[in-house]
PDB file of the backbone (N, CA, C, O) and the ligand in Angstrom, with CONECT records:
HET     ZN  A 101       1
ATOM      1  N   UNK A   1     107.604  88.156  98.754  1.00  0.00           N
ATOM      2  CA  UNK A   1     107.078  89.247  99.580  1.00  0.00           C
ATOM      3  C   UNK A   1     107.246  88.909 101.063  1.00  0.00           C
ATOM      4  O   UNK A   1     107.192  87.759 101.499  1.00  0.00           O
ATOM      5  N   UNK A   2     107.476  90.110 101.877  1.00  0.00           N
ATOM      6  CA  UNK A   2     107.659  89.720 103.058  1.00  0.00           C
ATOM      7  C   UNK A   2     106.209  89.351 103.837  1.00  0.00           C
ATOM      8  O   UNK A   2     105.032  89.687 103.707  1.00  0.00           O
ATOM      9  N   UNK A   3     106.759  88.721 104.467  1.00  0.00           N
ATOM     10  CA  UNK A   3     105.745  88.004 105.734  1.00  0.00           C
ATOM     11  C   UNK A   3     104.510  89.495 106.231  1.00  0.00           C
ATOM     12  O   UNK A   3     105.290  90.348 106.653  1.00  0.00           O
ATOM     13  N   UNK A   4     103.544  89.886 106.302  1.00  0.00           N
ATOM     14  CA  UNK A   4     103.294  90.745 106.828  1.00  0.00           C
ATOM     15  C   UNK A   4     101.363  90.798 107.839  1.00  0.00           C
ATOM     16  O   UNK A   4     100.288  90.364 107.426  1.00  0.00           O
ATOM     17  N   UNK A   5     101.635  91.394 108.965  1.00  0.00           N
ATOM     18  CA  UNK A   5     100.857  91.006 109.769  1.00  0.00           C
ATOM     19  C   UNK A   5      99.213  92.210 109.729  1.00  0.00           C
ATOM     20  O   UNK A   5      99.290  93.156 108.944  1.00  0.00           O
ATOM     21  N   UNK A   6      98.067  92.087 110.457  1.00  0.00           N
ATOM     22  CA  UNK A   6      97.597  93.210 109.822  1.00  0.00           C
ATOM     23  C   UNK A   6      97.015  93.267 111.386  1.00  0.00           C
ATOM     24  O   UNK A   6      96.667  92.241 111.970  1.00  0.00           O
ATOM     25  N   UNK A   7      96.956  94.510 111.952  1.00  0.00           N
ATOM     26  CA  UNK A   7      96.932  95.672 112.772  1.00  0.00           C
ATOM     27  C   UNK A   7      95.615  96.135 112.789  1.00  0.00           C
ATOM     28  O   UNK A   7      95.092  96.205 111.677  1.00  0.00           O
ATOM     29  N   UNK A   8      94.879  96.499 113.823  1.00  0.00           N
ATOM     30  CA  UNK A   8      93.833  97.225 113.997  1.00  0.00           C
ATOM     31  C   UNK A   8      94.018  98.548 114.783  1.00  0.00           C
ATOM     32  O   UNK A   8      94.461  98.568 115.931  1.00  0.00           O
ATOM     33  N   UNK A   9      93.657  99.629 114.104  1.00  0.00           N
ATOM     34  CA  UNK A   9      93.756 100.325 115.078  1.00  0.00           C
ATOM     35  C   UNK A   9      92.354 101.125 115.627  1.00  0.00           C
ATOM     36  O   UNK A   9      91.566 101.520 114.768  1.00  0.00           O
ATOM     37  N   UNK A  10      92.091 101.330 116.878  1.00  0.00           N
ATOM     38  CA  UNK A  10      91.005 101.118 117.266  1.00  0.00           C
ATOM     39  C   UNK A  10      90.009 102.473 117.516  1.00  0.00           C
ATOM     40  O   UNK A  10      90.492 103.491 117.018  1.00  0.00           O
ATOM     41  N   UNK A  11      88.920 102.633 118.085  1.00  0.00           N
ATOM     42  CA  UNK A  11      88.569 104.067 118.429  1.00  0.00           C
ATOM     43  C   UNK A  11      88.757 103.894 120.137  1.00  0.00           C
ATOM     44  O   UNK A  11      88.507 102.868 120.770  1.00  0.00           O
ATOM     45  N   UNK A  12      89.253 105.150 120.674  1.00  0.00           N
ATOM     46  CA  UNK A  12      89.658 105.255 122.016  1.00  0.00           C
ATOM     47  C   UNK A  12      89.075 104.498 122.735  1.00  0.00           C
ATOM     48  O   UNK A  12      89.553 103.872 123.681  1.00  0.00           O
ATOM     49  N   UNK A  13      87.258 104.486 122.085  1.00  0.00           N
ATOM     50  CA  UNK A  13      86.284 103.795 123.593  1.00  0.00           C
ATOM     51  C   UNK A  13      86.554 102.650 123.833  1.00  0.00           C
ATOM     52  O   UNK A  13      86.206 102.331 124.970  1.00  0.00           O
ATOM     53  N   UNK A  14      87.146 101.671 123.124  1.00  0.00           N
ATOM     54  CA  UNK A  14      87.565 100.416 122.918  1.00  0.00           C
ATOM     55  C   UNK A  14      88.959 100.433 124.277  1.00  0.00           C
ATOM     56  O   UNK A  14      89.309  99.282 124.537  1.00  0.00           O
ATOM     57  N   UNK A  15      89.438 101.114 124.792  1.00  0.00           N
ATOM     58  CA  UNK A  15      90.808 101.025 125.542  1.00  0.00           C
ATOM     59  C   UNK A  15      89.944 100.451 127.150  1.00  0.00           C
ATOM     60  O   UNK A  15      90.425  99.753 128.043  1.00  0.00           O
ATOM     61  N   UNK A  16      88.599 101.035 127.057  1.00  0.00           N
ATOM     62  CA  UNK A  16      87.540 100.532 128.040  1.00  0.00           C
ATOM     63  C   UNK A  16      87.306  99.022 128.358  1.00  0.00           C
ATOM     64  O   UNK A  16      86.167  98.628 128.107  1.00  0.00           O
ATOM     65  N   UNK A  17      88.223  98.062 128.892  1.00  0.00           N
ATOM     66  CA  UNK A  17      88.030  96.402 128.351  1.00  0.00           C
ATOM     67  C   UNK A  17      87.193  96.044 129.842  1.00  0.00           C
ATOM     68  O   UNK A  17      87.367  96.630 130.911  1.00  0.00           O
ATOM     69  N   UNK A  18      86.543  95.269 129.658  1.00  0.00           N
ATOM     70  CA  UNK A  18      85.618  95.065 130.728  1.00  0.00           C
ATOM     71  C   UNK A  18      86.440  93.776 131.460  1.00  0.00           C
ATOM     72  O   UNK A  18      86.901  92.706 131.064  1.00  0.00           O
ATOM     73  N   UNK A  19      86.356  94.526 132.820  1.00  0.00           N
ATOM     74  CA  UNK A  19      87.775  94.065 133.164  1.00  0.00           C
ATOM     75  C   UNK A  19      86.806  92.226 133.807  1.00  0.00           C
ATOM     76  O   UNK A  19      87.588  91.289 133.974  1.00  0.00           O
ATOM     77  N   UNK A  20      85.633  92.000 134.019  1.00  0.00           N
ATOM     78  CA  UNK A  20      85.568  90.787 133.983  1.00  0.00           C
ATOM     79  C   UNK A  20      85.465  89.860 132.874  1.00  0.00           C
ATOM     80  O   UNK A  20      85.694  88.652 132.922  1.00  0.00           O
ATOM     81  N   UNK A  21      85.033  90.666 131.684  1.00  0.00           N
ATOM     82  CA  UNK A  21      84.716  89.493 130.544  1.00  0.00           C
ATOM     83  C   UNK A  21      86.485  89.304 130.550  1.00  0.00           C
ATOM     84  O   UNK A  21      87.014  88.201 130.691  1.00  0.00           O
ATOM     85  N   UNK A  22      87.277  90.618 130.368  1.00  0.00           N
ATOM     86  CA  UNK A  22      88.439  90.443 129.442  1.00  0.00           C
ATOM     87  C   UNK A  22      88.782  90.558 128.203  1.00  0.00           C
ATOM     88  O   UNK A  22      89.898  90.324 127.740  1.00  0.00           O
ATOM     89  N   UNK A  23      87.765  90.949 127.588  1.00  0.00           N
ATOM     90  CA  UNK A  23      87.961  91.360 126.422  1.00  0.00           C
ATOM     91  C   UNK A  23      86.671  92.075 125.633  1.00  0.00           C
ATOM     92  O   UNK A  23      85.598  91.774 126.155  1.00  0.00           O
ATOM     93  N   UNK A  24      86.576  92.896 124.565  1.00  0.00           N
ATOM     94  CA  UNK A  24      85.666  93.929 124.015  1.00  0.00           C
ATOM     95  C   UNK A  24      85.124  93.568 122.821  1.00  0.00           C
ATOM     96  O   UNK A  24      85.609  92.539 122.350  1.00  0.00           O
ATOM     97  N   UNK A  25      84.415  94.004 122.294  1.00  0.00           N
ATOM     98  CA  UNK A  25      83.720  93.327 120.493  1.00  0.00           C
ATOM     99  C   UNK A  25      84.110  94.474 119.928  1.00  0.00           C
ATOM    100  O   UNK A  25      83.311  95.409 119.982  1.00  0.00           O
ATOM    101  N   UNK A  26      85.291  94.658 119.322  1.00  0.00           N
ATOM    102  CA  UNK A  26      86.113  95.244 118.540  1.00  0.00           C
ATOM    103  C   UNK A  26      85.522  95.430 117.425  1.00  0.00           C
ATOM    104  O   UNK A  26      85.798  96.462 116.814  1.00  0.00           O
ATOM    105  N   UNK A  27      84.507  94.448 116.830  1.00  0.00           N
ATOM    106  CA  UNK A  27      84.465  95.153 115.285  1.00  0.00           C
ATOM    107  C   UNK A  27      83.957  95.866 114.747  1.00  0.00           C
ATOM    108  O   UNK A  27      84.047  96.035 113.531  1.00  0.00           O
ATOM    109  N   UNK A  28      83.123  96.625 115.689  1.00  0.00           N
ATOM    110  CA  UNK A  28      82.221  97.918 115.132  1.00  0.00           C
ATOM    111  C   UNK A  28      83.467  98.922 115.069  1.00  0.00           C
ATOM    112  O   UNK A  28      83.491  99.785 114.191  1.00  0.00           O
ATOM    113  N   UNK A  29      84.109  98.850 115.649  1.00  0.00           N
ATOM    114  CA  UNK A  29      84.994  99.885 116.442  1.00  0.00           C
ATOM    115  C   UNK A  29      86.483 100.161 116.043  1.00  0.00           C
ATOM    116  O   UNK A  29      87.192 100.917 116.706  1.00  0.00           O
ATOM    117  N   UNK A  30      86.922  99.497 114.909  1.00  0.00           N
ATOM    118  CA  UNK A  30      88.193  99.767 113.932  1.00  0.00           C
ATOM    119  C   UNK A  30      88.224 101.179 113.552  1.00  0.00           C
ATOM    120  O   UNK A  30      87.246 101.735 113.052  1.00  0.00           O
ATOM    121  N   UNK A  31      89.160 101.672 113.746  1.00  0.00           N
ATOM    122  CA  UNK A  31      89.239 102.961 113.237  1.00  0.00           C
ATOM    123  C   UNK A  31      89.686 103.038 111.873  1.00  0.00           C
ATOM    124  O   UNK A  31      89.055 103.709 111.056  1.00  0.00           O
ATOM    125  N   UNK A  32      91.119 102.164 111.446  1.00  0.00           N
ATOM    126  CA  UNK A  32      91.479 101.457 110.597  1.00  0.00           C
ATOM    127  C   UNK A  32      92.726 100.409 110.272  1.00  0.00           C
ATOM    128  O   UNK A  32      93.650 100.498 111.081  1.00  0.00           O
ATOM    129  N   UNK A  33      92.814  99.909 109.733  1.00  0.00           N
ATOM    130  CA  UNK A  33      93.482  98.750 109.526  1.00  0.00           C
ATOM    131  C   UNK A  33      95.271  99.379 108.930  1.00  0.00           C
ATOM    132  O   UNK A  33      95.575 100.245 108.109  1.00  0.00           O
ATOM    133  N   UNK A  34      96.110  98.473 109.787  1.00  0.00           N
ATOM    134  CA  UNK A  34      97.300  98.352 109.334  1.00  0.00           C
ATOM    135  C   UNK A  34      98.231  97.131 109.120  1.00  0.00           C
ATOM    136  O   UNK A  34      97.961  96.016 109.564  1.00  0.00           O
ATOM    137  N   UNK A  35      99.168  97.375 108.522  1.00  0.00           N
ATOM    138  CA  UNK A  35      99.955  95.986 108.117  1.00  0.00           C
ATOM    139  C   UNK A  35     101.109  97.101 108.989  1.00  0.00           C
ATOM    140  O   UNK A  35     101.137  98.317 109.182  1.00  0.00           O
ATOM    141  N   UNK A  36     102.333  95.482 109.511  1.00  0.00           N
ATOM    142  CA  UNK A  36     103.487  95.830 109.742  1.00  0.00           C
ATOM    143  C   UNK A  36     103.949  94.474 109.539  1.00  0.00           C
ATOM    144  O   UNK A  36     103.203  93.498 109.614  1.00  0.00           O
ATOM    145  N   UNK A  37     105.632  94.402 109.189  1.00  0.00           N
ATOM    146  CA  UNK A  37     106.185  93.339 108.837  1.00  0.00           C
ATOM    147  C   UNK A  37     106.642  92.739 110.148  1.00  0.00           C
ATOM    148  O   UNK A  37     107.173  93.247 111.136  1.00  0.00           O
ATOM    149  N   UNK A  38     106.092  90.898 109.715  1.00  0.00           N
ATOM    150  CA  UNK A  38     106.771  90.065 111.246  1.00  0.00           C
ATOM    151  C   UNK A  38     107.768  90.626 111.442  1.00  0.00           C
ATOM    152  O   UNK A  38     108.523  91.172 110.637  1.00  0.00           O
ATOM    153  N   UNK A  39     107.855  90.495 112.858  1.00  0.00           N
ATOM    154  CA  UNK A  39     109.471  89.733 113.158  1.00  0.00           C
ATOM    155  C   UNK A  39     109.906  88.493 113.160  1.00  0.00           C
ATOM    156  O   UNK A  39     109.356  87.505 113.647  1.00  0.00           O
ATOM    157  N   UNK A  40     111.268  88.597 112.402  1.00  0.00           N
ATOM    158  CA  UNK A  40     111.428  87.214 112.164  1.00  0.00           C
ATOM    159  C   UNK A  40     112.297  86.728 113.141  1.00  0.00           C
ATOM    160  O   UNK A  40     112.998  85.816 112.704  1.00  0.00           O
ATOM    161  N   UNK A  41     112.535  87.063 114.507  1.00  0.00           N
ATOM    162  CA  UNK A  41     112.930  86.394 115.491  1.00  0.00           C
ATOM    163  C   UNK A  41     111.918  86.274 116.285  1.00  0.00           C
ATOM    164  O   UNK A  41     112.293  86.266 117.457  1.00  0.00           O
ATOM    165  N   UNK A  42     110.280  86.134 116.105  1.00  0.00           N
ATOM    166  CA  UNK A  42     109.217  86.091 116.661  1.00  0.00           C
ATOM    167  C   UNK A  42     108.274  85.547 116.261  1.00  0.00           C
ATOM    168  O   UNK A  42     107.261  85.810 116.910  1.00  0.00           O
ATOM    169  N   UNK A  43     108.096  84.621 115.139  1.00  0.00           N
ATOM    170  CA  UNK A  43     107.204  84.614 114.271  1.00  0.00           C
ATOM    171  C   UNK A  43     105.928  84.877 114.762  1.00  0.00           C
ATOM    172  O   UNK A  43     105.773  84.462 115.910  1.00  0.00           O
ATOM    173  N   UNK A  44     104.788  85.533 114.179  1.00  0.00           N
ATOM    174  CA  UNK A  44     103.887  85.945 114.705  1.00  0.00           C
ATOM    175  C   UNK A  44     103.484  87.158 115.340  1.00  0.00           C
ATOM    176  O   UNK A  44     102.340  87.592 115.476  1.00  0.00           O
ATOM    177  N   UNK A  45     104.355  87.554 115.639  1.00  0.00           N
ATOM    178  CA  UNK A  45     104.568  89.262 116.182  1.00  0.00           C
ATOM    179  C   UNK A  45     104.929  90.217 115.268  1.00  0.00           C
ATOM    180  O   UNK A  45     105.730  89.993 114.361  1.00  0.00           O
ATOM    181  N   UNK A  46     104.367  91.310 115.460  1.00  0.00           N
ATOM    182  CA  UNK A  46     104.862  92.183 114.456  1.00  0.00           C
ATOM    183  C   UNK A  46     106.009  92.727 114.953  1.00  0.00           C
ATOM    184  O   UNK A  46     106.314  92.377 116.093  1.00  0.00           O
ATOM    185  N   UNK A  47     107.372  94.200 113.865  1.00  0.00           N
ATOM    186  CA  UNK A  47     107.920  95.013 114.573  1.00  0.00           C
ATOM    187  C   UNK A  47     106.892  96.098 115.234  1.00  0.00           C
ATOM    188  O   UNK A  47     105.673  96.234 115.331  1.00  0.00           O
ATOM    189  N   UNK A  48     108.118  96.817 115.647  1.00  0.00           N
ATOM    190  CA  UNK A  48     107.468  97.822 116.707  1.00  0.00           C
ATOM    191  C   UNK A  48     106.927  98.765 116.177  1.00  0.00           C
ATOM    192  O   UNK A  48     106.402  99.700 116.782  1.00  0.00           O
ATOM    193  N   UNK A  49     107.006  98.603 114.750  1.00  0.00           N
ATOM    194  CA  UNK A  49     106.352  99.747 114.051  1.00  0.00           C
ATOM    195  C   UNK A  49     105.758  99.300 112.417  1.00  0.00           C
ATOM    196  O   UNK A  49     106.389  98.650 111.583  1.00  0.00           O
ATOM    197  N   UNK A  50     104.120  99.963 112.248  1.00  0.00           N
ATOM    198  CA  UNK A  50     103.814  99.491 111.569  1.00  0.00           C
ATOM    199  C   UNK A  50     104.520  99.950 110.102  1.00  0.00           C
ATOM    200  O   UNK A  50     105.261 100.932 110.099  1.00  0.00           O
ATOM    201  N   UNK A  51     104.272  99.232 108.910  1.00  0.00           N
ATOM    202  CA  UNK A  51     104.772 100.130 107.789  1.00  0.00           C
ATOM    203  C   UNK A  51     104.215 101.944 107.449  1.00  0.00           C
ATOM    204  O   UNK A  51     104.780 102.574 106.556  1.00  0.00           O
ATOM    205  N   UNK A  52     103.382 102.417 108.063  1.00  0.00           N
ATOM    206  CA  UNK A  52     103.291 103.858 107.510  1.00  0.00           C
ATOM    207  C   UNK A  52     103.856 104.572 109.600  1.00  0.00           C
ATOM    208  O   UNK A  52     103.721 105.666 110.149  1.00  0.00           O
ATOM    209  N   UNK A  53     104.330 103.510 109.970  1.00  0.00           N
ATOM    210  CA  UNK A  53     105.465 104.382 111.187  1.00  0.00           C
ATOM    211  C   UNK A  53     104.709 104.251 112.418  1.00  0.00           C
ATOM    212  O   UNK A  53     105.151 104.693 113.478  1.00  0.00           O
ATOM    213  N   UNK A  54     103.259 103.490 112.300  1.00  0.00           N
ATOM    214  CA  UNK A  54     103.032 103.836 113.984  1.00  0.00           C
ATOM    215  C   UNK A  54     103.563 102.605 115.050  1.00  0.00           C
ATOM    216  O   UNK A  54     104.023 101.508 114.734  1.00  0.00           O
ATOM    217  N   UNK A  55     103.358 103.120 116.315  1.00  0.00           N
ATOM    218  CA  UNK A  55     103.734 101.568 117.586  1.00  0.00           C
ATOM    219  C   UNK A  55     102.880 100.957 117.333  1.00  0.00           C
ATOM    220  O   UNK A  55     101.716 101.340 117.219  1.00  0.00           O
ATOM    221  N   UNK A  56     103.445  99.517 117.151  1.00  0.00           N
ATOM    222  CA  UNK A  56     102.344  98.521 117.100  1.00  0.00           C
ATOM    223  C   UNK A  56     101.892  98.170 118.982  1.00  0.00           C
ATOM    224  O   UNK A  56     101.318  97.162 119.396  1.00  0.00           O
ATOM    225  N   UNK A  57     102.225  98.986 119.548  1.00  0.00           N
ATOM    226  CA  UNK A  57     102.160  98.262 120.795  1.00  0.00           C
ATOM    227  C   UNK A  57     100.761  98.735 121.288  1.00  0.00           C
ATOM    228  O   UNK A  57     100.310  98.306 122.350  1.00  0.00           O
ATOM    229  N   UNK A  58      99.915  99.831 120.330  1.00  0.00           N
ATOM    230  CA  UNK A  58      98.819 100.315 120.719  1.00  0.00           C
ATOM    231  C   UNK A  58      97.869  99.730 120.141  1.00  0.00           C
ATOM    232  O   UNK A  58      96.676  99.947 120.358  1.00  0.00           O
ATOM    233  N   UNK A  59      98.369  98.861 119.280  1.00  0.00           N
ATOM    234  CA  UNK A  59      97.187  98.014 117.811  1.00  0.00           C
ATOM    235  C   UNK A  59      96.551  96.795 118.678  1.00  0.00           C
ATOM    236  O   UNK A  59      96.788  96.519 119.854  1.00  0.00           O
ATOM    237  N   UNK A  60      95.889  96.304 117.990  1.00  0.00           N
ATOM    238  CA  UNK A  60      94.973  95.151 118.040  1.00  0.00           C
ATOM    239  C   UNK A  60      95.680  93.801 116.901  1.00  0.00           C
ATOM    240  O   UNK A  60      95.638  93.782 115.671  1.00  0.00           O
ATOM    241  N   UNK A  61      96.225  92.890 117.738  1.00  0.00           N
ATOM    242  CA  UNK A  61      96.469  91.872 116.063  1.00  0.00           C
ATOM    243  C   UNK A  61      95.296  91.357 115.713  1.00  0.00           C
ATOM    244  O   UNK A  61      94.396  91.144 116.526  1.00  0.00           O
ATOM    245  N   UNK A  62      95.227  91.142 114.601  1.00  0.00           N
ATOM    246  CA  UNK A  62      94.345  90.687 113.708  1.00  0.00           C
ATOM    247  C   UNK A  62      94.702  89.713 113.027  1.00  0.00           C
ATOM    248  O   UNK A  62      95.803  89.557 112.498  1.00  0.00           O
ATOM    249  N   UNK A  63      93.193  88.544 112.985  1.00  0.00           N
ATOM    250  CA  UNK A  63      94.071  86.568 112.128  1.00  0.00           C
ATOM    251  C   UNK A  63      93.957  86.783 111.227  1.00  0.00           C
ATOM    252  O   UNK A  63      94.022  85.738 110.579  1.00  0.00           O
ATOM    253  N   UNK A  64      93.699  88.102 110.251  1.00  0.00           N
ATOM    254  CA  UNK A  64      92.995  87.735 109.142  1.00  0.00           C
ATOM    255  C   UNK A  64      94.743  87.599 108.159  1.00  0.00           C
ATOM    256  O   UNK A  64      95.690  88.385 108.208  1.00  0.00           O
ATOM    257  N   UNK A  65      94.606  86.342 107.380  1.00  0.00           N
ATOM    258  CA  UNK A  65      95.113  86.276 106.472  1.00  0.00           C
ATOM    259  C   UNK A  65      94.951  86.539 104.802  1.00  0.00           C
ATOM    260  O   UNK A  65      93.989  86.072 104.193  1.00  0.00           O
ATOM    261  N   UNK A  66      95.754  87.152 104.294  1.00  0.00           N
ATOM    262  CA  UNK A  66      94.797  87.035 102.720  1.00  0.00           C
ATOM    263  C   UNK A  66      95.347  85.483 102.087  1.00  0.00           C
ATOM    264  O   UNK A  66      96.378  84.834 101.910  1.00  0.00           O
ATOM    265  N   UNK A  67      93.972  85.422 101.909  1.00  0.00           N
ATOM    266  CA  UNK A  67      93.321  84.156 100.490  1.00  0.00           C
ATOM    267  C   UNK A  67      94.453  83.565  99.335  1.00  0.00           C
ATOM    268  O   UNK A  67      94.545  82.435  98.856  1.00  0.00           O
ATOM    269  N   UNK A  68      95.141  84.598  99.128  1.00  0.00           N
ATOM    270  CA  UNK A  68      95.934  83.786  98.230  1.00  0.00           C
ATOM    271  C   UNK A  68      96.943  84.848  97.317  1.00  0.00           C
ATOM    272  O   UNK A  68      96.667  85.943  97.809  1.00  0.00           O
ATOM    273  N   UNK A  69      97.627  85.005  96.599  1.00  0.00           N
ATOM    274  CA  UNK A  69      97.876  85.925  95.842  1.00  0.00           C
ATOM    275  C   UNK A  69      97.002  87.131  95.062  1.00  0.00           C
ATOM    276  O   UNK A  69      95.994  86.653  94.542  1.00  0.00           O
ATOM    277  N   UNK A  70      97.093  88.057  94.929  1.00  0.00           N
ATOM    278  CA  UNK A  70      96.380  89.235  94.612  1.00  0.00           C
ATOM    279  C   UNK A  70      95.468  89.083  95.474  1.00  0.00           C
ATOM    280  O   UNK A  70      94.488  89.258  94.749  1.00  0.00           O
ATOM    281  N   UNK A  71      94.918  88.819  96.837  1.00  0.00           N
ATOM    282  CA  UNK A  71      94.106  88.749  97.621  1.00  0.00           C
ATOM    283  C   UNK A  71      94.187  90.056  98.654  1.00  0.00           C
ATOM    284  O   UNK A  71      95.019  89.889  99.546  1.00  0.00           O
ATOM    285  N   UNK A  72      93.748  90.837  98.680  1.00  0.00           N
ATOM    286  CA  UNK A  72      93.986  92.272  99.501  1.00  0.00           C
ATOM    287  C   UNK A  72      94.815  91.970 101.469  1.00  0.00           C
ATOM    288  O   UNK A  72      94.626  91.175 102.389  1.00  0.00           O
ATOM    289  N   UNK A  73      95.371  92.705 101.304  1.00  0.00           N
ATOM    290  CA  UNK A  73      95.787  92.557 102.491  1.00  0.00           C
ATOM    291  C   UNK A  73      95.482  92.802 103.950  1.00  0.00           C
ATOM    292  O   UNK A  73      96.122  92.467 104.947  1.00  0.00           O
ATOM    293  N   UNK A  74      94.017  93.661 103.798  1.00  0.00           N
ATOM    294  CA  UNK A  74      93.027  93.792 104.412  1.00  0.00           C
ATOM    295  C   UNK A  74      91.732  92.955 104.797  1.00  0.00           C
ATOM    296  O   UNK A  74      90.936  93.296 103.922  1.00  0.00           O
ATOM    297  N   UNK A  75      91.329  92.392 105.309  1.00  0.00           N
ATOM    298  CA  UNK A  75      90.080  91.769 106.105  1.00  0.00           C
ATOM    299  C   UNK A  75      89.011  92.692 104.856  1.00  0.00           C
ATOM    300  O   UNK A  75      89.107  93.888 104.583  1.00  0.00           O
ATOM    301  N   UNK A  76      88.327  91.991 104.445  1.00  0.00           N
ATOM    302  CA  UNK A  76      87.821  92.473 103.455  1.00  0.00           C
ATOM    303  C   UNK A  76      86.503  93.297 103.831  1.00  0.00           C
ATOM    304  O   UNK A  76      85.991  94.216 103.190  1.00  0.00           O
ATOM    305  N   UNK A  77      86.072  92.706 105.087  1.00  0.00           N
ATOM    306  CA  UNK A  77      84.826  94.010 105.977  1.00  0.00           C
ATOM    307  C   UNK A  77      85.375  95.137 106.606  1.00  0.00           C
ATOM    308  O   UNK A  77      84.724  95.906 107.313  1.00  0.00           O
ATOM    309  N   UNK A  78      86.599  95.239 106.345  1.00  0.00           N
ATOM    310  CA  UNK A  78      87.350  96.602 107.006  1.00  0.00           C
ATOM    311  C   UNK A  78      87.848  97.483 105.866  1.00  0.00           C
ATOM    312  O   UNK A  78      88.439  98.535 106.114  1.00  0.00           O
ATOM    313  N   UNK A  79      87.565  96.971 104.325  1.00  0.00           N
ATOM    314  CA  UNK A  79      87.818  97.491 103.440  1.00  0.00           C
ATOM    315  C   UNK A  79      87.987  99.212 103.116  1.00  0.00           C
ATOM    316  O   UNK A  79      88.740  99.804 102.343  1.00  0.00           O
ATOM    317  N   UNK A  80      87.203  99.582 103.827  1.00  0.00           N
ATOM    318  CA  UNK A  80      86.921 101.620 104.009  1.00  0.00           C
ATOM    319  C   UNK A  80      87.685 101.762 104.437  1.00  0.00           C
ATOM    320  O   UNK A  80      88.282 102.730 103.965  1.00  0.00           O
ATOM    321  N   UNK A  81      88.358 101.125 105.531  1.00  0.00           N
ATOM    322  CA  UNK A  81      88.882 101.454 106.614  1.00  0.00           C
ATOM    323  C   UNK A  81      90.527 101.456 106.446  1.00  0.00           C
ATOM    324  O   UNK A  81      91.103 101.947 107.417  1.00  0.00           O
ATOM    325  N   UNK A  82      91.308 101.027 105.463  1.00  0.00           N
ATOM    326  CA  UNK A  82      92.530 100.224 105.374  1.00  0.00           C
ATOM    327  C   UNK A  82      93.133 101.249 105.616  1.00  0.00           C
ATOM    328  O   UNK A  82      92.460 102.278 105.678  1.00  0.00           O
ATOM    329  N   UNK A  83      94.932 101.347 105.885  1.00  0.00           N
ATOM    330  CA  UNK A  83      95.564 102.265 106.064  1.00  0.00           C
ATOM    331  C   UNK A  83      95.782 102.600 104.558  1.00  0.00           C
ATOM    332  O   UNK A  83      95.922 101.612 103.837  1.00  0.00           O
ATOM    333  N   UNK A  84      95.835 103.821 103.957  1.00  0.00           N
ATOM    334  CA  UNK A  84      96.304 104.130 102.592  1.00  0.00           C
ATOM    335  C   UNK A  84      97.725 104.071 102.625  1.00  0.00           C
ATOM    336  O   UNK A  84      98.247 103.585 101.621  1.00  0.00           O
ATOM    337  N   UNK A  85      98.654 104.544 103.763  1.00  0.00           N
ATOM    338  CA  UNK A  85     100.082 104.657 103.399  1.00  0.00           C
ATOM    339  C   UNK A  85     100.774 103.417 103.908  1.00  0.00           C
ATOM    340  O   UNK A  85     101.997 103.291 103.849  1.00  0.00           O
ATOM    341  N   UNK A  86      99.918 102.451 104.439  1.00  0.00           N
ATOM    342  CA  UNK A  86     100.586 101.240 104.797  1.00  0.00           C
ATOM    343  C   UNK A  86     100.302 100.366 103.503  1.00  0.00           C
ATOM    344  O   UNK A  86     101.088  99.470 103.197  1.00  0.00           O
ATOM    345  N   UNK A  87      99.109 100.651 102.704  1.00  0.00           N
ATOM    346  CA  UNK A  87      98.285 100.129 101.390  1.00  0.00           C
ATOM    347  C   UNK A  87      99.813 100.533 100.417  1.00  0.00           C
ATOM    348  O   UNK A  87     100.247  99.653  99.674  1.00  0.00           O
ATOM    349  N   UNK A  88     100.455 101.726 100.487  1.00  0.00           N
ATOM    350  CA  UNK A  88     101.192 102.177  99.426  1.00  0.00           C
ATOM    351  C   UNK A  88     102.520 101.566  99.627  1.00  0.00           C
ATOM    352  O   UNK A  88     102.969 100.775  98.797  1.00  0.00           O
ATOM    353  N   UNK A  89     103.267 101.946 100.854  1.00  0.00           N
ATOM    354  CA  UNK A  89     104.059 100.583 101.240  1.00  0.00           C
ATOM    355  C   UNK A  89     103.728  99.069 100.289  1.00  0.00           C
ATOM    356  O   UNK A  89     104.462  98.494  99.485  1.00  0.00           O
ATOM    357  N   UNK A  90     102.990  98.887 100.535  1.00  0.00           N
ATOM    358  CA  UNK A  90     103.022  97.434 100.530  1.00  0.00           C
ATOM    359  C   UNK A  90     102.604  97.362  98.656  1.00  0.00           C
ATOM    360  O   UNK A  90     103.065  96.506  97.900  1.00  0.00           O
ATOM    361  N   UNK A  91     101.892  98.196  98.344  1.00  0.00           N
ATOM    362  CA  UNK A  91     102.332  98.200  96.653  1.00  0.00           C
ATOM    363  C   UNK A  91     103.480  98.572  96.062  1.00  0.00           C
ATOM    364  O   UNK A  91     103.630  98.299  94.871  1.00  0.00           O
ATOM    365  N   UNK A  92     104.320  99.139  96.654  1.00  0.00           N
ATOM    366  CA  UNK A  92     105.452  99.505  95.943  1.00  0.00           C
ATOM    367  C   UNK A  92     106.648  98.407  96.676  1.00  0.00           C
ATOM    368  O   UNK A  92     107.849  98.280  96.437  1.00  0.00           O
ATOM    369  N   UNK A  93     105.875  97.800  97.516  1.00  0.00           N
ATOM    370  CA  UNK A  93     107.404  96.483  97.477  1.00  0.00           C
ATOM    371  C   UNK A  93     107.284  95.652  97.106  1.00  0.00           C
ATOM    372  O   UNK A  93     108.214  94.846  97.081  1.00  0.00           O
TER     373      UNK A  93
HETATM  374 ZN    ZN A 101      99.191 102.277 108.395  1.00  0.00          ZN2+
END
């Protein structure tokens, strides 16, 4: 299976970053979760587009890795939240 990274995508109020901390507490605030496949001239980066087609350049990366085989590919507290057509992607490859 390919390498694949997982994406947050956020609610607007979140684009608000407080420009002294530098950064926001994102996790109330997932709108929902996406996967897109590395690039493999980048490791660590996703492409420019996630698997159900959006810019990743508007996402949030996310460390979460899955656990192990059959381990969901989602952060498992974002579970409601997952993309369904990035979910279907990634079952049918
Ligand atoms: Zn998606």
């Amino acid at each position: 299976m390919t390498a694949i990274l997982v994406l947050l995508e956020l609610e607007p109020a979140t684009e608000v970053v407080d420009a002294e901390v530098g950064e926001a507490d994102i996790g109330a605030r997932v709108r929902a979760v996406h996967a897109a496949a590395a690039d493999p001239e980048a490791p660590g980066d996703p492409l420019s587009r996630t698997l159900c087609g959006l810019d990743t350049d508007g996402l949030e990366p996310e460390p979460y890795v899955p656990a192990g085989p059959g381990a969901p590919w989602y952060p498992p507290e974002h579970r409601s939240r997952h993309c369904l057509d990035c979910d279907a992607v990634l079952r049918a490859g």
